[in-house]
N, C-alpha and C positions, 0 to 999 in steps of 0.2 A: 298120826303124825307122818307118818311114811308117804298118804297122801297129800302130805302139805309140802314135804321136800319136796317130791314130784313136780308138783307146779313153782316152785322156788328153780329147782334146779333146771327146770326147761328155760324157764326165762334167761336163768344168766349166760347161757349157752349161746355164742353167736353162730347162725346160723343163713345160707345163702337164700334161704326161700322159709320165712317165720312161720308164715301164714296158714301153711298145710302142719308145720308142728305144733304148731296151737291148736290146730283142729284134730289133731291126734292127741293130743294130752287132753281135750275135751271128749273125746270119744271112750277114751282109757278110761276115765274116770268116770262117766256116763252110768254104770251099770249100779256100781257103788251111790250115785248121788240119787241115783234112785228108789233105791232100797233105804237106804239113812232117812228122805225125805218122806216115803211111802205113798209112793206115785205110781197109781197104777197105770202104767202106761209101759207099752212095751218099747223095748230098745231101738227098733228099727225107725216107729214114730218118733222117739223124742230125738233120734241122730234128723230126722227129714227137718224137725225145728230148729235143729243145731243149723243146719247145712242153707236154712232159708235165709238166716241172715246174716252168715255170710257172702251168700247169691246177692244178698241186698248190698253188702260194700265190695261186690267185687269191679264195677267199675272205677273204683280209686284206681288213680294211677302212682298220685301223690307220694312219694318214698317219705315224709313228712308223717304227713295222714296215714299211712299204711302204720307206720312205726309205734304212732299215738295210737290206732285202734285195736293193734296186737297187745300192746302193753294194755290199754281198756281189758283186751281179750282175759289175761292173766290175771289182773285184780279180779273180773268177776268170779273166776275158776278158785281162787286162792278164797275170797269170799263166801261162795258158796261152802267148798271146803272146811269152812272152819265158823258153816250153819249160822251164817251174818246176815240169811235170807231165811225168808217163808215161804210156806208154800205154795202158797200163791205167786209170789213171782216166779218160781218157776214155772209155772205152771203157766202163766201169759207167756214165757219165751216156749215152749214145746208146742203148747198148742196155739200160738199164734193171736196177733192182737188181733181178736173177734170183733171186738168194738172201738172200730180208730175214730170216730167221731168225737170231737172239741163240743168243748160247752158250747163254742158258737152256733156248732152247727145244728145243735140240740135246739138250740131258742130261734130258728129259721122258723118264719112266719111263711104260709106259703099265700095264694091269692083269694083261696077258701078256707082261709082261719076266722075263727068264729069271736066270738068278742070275748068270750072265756080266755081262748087263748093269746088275745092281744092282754088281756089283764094281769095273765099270771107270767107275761113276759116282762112287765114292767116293773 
């Protein structure tokens, strides 16, 4: 429970820059959701998959968009928290979407596809 204040009480807290205290209360808590989920995966990897995305929205500039994806930030902390996930998803944010590829791209025909696979595209 003490981990769930935590992420309760960061949130209501206004603060002049969110963004790094989210990424601290996700850090804080980092060691612990790893052990609960039984992830072997060392600390320092899973902070590199924390820190990827948010590398990935730091070109927002949007005060709008910023505000939305910090609050995103919290429900997911406050979620995993209180084991609303599996391990497997976390397990795609640490070690990174291996496989970004859409079904579309899956059923891309190339100019040497054979008639098998024109068939089982269909």
């Amino acid at each position: 429970m003490a981990s769930l204040q935590l992420a309760t009480n960061a949130r209501k807290m206004a603060y002049a820059n969110p963004v790094p205290t989210l990424y601290r209360a996700i850090a804080k808590e980092l060691p612990r959701v790893l052990t609960i989920y039984d992830i072997d995966l060392p600390v320092p990897e899973a902070r590199a998959g924390i820190r990827a995305l948010f590398q990935a929205n730091a070109h927002i500039k949007d005060e709008r968009v910023l505000d939305m994806l910090v609050e995103k930030g919290y429900m997911e902390l406050e979620e995993t928290l209180l084991h609303y996930k599996q391990k497997s998803h976390l397990l795609r944010i640490f070690e990174g979407f291996k496989h970004q590829s859409t079904g579309a791209d899956r059923k891309k025909l190339g100019r040497d596809s054979t008639i098998d696979e024109q068939f089982d595209r269909a």
